[in-house]
C-alpha positions in Angstrom: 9.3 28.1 8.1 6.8 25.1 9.3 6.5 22.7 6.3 3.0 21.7 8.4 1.4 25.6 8.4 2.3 26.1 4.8 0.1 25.8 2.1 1.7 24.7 -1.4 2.3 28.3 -3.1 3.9 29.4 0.4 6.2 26.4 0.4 7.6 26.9 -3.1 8.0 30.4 -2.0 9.9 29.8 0.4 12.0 27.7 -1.7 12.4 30.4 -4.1 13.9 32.4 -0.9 16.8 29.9 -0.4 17.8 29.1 -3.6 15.9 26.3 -4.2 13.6 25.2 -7.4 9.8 25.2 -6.7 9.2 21.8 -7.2 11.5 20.9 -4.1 8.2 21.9 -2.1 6.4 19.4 -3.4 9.0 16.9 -2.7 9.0 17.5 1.2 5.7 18.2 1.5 4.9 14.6 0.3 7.4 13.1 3.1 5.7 15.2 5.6 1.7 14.8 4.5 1.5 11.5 2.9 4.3 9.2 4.7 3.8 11.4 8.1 8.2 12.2 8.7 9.2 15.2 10.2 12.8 14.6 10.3 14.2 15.8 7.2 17.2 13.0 7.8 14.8 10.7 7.0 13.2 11.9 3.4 16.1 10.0 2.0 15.2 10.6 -1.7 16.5 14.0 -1.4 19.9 14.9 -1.2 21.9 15.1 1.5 23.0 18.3 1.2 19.4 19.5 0.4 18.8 17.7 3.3 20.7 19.6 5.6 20.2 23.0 4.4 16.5 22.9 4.8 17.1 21.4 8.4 19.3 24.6 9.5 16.2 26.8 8.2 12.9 24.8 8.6 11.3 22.7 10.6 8.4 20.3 10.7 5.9 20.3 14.2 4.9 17.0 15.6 2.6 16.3 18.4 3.5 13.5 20.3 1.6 10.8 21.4 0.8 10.6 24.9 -1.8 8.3 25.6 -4.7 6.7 24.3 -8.0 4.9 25.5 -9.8 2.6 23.4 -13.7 2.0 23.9 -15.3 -1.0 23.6 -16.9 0.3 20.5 -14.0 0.7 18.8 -13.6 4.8 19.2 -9.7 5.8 20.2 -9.3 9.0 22.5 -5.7 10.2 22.3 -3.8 12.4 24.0 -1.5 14.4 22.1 1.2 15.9 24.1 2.5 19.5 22.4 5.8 21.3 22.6 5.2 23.4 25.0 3.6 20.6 27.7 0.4 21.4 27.0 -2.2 18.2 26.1 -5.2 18.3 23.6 -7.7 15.4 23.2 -8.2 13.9 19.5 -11.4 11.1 19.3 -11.0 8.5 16.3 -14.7 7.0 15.6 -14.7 4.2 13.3 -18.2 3.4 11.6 -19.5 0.7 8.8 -19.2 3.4 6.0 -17.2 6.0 7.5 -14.1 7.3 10.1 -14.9 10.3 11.6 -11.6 12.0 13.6 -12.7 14.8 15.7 -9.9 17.4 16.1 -9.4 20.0 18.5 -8.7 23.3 17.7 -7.6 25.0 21.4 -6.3 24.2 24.6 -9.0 24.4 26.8 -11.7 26.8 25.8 -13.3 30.3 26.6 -16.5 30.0 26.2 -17.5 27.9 29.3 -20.6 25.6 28.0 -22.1 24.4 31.7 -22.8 21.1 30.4 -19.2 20.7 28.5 -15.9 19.4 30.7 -13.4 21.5 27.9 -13.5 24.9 29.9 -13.7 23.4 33.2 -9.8 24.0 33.3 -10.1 27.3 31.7 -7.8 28.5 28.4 -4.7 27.8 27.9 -4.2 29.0 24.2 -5.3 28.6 20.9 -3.5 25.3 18.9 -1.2 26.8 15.4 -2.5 25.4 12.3 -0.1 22.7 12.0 -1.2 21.5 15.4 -4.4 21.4 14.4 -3.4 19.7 10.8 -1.2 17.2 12.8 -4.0 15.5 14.2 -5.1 13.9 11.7 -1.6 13.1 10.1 -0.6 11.0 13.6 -3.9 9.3 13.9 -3.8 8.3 10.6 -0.5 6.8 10.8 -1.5 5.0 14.3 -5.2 3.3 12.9 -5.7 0.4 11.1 -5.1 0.7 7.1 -4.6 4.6 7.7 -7.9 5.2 6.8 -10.1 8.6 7.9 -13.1 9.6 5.8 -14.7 13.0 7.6 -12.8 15.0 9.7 -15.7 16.9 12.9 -14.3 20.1 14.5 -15.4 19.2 17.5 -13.2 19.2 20.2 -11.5 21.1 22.7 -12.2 24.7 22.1 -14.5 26.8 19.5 -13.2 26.8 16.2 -14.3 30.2 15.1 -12.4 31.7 18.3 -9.1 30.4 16.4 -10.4 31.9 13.5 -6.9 32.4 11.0 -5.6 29.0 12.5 -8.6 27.6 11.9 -9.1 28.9 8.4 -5.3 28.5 7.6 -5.7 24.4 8.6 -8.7 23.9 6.6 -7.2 25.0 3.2 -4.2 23.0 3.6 -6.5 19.5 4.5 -8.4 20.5 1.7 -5.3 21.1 -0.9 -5.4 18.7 -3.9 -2.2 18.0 -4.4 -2.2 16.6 -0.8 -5.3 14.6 -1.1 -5.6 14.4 2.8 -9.7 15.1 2.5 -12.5 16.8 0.6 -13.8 19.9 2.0 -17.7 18.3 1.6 -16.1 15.8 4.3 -15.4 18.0 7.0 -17.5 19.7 9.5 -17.3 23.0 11.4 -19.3 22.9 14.9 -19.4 25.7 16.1 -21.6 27.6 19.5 -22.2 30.5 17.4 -19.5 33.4 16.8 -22.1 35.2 15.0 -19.4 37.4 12.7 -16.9 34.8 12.2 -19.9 32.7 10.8 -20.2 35.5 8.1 -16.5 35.8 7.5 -15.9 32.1 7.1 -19.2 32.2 4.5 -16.5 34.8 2.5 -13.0 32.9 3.3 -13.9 29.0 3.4 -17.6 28.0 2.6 -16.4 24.3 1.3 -16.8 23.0 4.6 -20.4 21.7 6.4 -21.4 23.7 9.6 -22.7 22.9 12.1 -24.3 25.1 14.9 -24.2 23.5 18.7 -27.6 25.2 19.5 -28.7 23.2 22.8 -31.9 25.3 23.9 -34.6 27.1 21.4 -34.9 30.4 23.5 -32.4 32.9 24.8 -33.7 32.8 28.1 -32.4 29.2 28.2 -29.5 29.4 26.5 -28.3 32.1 28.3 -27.8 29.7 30.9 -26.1 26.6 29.4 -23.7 29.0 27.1 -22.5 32.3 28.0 -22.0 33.4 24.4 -25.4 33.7 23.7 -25.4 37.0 25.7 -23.0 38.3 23.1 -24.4 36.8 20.3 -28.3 35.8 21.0 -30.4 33.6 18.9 -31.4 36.4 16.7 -28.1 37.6 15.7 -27.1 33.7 15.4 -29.3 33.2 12.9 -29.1 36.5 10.8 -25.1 35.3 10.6 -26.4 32.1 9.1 -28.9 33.3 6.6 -25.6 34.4 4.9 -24.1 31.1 4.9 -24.4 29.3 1.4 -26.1 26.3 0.7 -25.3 24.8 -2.9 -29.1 23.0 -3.8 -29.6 19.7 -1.6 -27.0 21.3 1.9 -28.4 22.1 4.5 -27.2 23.4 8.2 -27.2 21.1 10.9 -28.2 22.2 14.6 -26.9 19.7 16.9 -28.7 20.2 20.3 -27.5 18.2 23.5 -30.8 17.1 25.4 -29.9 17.5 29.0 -33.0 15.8 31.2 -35.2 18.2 32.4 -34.1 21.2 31.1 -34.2 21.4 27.1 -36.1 18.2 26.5 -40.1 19.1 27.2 -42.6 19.5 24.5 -42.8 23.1 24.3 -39.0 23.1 24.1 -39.6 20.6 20.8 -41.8 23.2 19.4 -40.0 26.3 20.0 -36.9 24.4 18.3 -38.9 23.6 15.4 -39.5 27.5 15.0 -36.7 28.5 15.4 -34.4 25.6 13.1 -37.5 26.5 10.1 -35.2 30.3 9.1 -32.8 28.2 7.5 -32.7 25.0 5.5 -31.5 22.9 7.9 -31.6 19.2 9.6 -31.8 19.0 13.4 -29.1 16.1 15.5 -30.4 15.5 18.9 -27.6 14.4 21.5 -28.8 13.0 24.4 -26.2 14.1 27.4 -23.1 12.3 28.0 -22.9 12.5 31.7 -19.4 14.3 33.2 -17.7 13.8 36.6 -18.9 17.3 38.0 -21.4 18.7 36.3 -25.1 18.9 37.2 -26.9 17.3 34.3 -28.6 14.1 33.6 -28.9 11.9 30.3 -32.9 12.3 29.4 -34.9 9.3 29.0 -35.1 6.6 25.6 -38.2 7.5 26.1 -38.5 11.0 26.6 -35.4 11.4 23.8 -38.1 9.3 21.3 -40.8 12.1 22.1 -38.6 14.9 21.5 -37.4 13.5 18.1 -41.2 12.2 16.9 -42.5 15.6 17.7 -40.3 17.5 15.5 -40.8 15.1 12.2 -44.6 15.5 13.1 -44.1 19.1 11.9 -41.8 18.0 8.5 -38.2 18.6 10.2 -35.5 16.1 9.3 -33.7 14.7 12.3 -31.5 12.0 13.5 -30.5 11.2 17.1 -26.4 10.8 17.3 -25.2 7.4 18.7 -23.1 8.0 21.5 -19.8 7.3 20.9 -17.0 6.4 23.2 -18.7 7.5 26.7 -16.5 4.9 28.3 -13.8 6.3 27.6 -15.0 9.9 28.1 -14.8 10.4 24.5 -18.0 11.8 23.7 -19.8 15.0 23.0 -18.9 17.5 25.5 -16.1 15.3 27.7 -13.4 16.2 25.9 -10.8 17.8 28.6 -7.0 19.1 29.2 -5.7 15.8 31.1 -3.1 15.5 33.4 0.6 16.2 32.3 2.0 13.3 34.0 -0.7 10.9 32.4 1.0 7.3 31.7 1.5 6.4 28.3 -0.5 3.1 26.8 1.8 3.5 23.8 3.7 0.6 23.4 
């Protein structure tokens, strides 16, 4: 039993199992989700022979912190550390109105993005749901005033390839009695798993989604993202067609603009078609240069083309401030580091 991969009615549950009232659940789960303790020697409002019983019989995962760079705009990338040696990237964002945390949901990833350092290592494995749920516990016990208003899965690996982890971590941040954050506040990117789109529209529609598009034909995209030959642009977007929209939400395509390649005129209008299935908003990212990989950051200028071309035809779009690039914290530079990496921590 993992008090952080178990949602409220499996907790008291499990209590049931032992011997213990139901209530007792909600007890430990406050030690462990609102105060952020894992050992059970230290939720000293309990007894101590409650203590020790659920000690021989549960436990509590923690990711460790490892290391963490802090850009000169403020964003924190850490470097959680997990049990088995393995590292995973988390990227704290602080705004005017908002903190944004963007969690990661694998080691590594599969899918192999050519404009993305993530897979560049390859996949290690997919992160458990408390893993994944932990993120957002540490940072917020290692930022100023605790505070984290939207949570972005966005980092290492594809979400929807971690499908019951995934799914399984969302319901417990979104849990009321736990009061972590609203489902409205978080938001799903993924490259497109065209059925796992559908199935999440069944499971766990409370959450915004976003679709990492990055070119407007296949013949392009092919290219850039190997999963488009498994799930085209035609099959992506018959997978979102089922998603709903409550009145007002839309989808958002975020589209990394890599200099030359997806930024042209007649790539602006074949986006514009495409985006027009399904109420939507469009978030340009110009490229984030990597150590290693072939593409260039487009133009201000060119970037400012792009965007005026698309409102010209009624689409609503925003350019995304780059975050963190210093640091290698932005889109698309999120990687495995090294094992031996030095802690900053003090």
């Amino acid at each position: 039993m993992d008090f952080k991969q178990a949602t409220a009615q499996e907790a008291e549950d499990w209590m049931e199992t032992i011997g213990e009232k139901p209530y007792r659940a909600r007890q430990v789960r406050s030690w462990v989700f609102t105060k952020g303790v894992s050992d059970f020697a230290q939720m000293t409002d309990l007894s101590k022979s409650f203590r020790e019983t659920i000690a021989h019989k549960a436990i509590v995962t923690q990711i460790k912190e490892v290391k963490r760079d802090v850009s000169v705009d403020g964003t924190i990338k850490f470097l959680f550390g997990l049990d088995d040696g393995n590292t995973i990237e988390s990227v704290y964002m602080p705004g005017a109105d908002r903190v944004t945390l963007c969690i990661s949901t694998q080691v590594g990833c599969k899918l192999n993005c050519k404009f993305c350092l993530t897979g560049k290592n390859g996949f290690m494995r997919n992160l458990s749901s408390a893993e994944i749920v932990d993120q957002l516990i540490q940072v917020k016990n290692r930022v100023p005033g605790g505070r984290v208003t939207n949570i972005v899965l966005m980092g290492m690996g594809e979400p929807l390839d971690n499908y019951d982890a995934t799914v399984k971590a969302l319901r417990i941040f979104t849990e009321p009695d736990l009061n972590l954050i609203g489902g409205r506040k978080i938001t799903l990117s993924t490259a497109g798993v065209a059925p796992a789109i559908v199935r999440l529209a069944d499971d766990f529609s409370k959450v915004k989604l976003a679709i990492s598009l990055n070119a407007p034909t296949n013949e392009k995209r092919n290219q850039i993202m190997p999963i488009n030959k498994k799930y085209p642009i035609e099959t992506l977007m018959a997978a979102l067609k089922k998603w709903p929209l409550p009145h007002g939400r839309r989808i958002t395509f975020e589209y990394v603009m890599l200099g030359g390649f997806n930024d042209s005129d007649a790539d602006a209008a074949e986006l514009g078609k495409i985006t027009r299935l399904v109420p939507s908003k469009i978030n340009l990212i110009p490229y984030n240069p990597c150590p290693g990989l072939p593409f260039e950051r487009p133009s201000t200028e060119r970037v400012e083309k792009f965007r005026s071309a698309l409102i010209k035809n009624h689409h609503t779009v925003t350019v995304r401030e780059s975050r963190g690039g210093d640091i290698l914290a932005s889109c698309g530079q999120l990687r495995q580091a090294v094992k031996e990496a030095p802690s900053s921590t003090p």
